[in-house]
C-alpha positions in Angstrom: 0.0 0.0 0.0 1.5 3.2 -0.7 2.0 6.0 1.8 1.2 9.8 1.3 5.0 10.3 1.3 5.3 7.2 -1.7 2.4 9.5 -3.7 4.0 12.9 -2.8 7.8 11.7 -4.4 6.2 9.9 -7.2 7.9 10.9 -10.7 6.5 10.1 -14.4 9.3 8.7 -16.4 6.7 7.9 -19.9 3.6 8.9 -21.0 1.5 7.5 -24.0 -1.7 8.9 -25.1 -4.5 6.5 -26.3 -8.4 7.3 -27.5 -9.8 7.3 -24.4 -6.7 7.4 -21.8 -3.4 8.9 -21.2 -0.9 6.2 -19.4 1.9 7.3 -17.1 4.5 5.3 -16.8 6.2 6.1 -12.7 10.0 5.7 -12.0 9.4 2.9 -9.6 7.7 0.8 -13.0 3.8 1.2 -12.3 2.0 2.2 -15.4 -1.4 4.4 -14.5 -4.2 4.6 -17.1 -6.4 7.6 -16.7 -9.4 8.5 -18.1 -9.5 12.2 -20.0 -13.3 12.4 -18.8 -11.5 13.1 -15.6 -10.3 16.6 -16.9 -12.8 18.3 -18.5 -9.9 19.9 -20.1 -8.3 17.0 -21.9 -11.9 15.6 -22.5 -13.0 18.5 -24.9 -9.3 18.6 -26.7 -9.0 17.5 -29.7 -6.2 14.6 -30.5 -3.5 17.0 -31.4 -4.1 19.1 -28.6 -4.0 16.2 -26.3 -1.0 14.7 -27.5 1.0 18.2 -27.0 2.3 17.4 -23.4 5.4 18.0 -21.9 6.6 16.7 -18.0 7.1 19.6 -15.8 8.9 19.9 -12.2 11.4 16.7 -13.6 8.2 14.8 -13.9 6.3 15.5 -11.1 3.9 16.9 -13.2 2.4 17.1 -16.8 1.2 20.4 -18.7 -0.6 21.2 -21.8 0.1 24.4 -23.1 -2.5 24.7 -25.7 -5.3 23.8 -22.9 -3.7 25.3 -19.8 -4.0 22.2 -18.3 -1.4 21.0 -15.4 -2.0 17.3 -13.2 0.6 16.5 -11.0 1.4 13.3 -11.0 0.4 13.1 -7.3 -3.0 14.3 -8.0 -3.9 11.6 -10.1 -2.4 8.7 -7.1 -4.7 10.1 -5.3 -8.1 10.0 -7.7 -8.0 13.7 -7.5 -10.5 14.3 -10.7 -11.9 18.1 -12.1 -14.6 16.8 -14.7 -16.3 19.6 -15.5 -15.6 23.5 -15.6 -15.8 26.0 -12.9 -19.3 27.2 -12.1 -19.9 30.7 -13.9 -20.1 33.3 -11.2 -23.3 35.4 -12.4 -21.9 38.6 -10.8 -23.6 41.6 -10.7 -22.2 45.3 -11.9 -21.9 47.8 -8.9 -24.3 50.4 -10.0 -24.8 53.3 -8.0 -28.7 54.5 -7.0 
């Protein structure tokens, strides 16, 4: 079982992007699959957009630049998902009375 401290030092040595899935391969030799549906980012990308990734923080992380989208390779050990956008904030103007 890992510990939080395993999770926290994990580092992404490989990545492969499939159909469905982007596959991380860790420095210790696991291999996660995770679903793009997780990020509603990667979900509405299109193929090229998806498969413009580069690691970041010596592969404690993983960015796409044309999406803005950064997961840290901890986030996704621990199920951390953000499926859909931000609520809209329906904010009012100030108008004086």
């Amino acid at each position: 079982m890992s510990t939080l401290v395993d999770i926290e030092e994990a580092r992404a040595v490989g990545m492969r992007i499939e159909k469905e899935m982007f596959y991380v391969k860790l420095e210790d030799g696991r291999e996660i699959g995770v679903p793009f549906t997780w990020y509603w980012r990667l979900a509405g990308a299109s193929e090229k957009q998806r498969n413009n990734w580069r690691f970041i923080s010596e592969g404690y992380g993983i960015h796409w630049e044309e999406i803005d989208e950064d997961i840290s390779i901890a986030g996704i050990l621990k199920g951390k998902k953000n499926p859909s956008p931000p609520p809209k904030r329906n904010v009012k103007p100030n108008v004086a009375q």
